[in-house]
MARLOTOR-228180 format. One record per residue (C-alpha): x, y, z; residue number from 1. Coordinates in steps of 0.001 Angstrom, whole numbers, plus 500000, padded with zeros to 6 digits. Layout:
<rolo><X>X</X><Y>Y</Y><Z>Z</Z><num>NUM</num></rolo>
...
//
This chain:
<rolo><X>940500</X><Y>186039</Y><Z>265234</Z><num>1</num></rolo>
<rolo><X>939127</X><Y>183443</Y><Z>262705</Z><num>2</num></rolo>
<rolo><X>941276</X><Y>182856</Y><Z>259416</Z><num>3</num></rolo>
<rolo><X>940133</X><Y>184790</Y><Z>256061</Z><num>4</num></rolo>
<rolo><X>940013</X><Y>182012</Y><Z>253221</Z><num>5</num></rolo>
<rolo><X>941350</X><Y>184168</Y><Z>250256</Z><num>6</num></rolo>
<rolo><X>938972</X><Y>183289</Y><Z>247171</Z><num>7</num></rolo>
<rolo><X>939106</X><Y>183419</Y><Z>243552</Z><num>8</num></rolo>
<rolo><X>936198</X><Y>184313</Y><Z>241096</Z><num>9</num></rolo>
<rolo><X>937275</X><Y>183958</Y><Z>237662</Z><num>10</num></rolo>
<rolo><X>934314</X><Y>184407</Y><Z>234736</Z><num>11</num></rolo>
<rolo><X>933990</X><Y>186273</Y><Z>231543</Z><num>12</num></rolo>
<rolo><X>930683</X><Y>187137</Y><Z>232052</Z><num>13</num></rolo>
<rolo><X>930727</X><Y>190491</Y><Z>234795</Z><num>14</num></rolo>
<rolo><X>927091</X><Y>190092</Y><Z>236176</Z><num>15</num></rolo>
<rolo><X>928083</X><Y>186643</Y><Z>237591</Z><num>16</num></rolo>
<rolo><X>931622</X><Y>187407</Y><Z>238875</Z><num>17</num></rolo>
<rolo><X>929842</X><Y>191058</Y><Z>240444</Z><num>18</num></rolo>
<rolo><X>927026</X><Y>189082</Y><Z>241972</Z><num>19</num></rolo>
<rolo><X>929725</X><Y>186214</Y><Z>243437</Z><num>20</num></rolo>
<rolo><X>931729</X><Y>189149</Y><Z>244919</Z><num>21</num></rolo>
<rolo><X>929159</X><Y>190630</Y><Z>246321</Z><num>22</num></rolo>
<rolo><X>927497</X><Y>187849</Y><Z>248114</Z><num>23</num></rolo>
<rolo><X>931025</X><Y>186063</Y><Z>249138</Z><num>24</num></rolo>
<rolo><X>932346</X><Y>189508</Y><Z>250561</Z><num>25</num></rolo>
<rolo><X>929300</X><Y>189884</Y><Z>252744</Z><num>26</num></rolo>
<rolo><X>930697</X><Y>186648</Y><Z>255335</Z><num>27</num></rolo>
<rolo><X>933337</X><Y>188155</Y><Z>256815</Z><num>28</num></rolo>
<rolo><X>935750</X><Y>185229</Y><Z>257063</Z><num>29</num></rolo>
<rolo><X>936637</X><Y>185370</Y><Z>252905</Z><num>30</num></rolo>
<rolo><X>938847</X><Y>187708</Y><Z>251386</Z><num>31</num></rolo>
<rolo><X>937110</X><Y>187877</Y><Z>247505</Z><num>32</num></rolo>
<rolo><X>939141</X><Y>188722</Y><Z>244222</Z><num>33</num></rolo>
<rolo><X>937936</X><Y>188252</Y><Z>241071</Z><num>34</num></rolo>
<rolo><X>939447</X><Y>187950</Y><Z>237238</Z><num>35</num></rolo>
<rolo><X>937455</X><Y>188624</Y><Z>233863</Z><num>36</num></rolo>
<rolo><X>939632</X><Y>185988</Y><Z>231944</Z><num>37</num></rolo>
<rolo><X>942096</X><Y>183527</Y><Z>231993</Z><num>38</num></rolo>
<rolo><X>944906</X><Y>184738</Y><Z>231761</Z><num>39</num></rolo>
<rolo><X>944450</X><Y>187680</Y><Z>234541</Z><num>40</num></rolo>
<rolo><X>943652</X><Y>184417</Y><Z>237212</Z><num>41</num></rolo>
<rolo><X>946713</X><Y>183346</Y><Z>236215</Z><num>42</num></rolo>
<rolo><X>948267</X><Y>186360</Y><Z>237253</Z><num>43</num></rolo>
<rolo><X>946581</X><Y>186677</Y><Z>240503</Z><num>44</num></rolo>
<rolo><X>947531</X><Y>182664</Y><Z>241316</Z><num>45</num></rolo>
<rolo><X>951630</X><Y>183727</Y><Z>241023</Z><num>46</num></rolo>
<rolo><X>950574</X><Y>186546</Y><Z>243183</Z><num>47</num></rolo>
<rolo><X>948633</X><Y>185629</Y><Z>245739</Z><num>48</num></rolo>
<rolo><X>947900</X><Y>182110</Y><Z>247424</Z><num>49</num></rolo>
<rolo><X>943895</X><Y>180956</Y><Z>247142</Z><num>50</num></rolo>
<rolo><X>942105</X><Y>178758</Y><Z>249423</Z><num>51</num></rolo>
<rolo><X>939401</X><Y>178162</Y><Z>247040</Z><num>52</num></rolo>
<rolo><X>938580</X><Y>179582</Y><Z>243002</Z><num>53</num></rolo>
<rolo><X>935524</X><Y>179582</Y><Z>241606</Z><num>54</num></rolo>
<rolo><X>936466</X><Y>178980</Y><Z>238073</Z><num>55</num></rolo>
<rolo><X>934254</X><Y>179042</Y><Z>234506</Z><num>56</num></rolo>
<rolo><X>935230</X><Y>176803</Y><Z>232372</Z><num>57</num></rolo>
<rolo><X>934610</X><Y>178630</Y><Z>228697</Z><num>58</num></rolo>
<rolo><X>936629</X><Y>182170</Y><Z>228554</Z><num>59</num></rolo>
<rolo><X>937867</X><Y>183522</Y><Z>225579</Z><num>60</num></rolo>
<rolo><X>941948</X><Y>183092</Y><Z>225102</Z><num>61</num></rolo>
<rolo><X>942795</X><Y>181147</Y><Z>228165</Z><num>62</num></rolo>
<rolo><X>940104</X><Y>178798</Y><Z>229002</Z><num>63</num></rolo>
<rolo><X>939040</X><Y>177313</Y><Z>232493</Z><num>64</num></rolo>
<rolo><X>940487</X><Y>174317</Y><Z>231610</Z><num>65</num></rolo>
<rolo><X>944256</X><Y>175755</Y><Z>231044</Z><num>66</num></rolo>
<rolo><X>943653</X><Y>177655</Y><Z>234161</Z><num>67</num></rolo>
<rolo><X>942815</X><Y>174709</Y><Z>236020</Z><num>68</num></rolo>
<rolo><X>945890</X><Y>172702</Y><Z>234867</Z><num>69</num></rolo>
<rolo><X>948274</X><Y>175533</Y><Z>235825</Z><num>70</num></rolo>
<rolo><X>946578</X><Y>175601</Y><Z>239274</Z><num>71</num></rolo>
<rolo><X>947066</X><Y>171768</Y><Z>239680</Z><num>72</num></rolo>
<rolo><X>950847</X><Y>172506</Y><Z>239366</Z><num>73</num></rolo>
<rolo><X>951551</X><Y>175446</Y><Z>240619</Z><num>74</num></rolo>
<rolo><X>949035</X><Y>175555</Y><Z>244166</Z><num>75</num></rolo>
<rolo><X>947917</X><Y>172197</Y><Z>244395</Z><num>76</num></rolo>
<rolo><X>946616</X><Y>172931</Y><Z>247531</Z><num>77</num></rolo>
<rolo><X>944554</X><Y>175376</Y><Z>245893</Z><num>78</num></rolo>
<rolo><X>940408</X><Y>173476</Y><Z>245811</Z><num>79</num></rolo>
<rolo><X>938926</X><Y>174565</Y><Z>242448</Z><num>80</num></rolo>
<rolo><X>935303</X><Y>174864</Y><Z>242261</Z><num>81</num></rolo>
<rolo><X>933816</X><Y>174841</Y><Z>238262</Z><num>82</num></rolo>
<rolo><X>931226</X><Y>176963</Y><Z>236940</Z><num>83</num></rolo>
<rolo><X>929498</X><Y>176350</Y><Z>233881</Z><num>84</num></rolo>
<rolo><X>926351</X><Y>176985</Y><Z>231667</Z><num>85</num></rolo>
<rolo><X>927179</X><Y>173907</Y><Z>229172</Z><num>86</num></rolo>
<rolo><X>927253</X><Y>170656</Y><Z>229439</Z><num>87</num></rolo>
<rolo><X>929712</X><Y>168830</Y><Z>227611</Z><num>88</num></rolo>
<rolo><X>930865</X><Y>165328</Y><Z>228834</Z><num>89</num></rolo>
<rolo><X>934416</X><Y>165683</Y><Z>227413</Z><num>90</num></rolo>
<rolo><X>935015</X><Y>168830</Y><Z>228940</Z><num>91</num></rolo>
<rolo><X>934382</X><Y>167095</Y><Z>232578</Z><num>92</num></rolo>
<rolo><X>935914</X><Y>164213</Y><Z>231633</Z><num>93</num></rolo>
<rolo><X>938931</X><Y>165785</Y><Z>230911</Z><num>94</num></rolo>
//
């Protein structure tokens, strides 16, 4: 039996993280989650180990970019894949 990669969909916007879902959970070798914020994909990273999240990077309260730095330490095996509508050089610089 071929591995499920456990995945991550994190956005404040629920049209994208439904439609993600949706079209993730039809292969069946990933096992799909999602979070509406920040601060609930932290949550779900201390639960649960992720191959791969599909993270936005502008949420209200805890941003991408705090999520992103708590993945870094806490599953740094964890690849991190960013979303966003903007384009703002500091924000991918940093």
């Amino acid at each position: 039996m071929a591995k499920k990669y456990n995945l991550l969909v994190v956005d404040d916007e629920e049209p994208l993280r439904e439609l993600l879902e949706a079209e993730l959970s039809d292969a069946a070798e990933y096992a799909v989650d999602v979070a509406a914020d920040g601060g609930e994909a932290i949550n779900r990273i201390q639960a649960k180990v992720y191959d791969v999240i599909l993270l936005d990077i502008r949420m209200p309260r805890v941003t991408g970019i705090e999520v992103l730095k708590f993945v870094q330490e806490y599953s740094p095996t964890t690849q991190v894949i960013i979303l966003t509508n903007y384009a703002d050089i500091k924000t991918a610089i940093e």
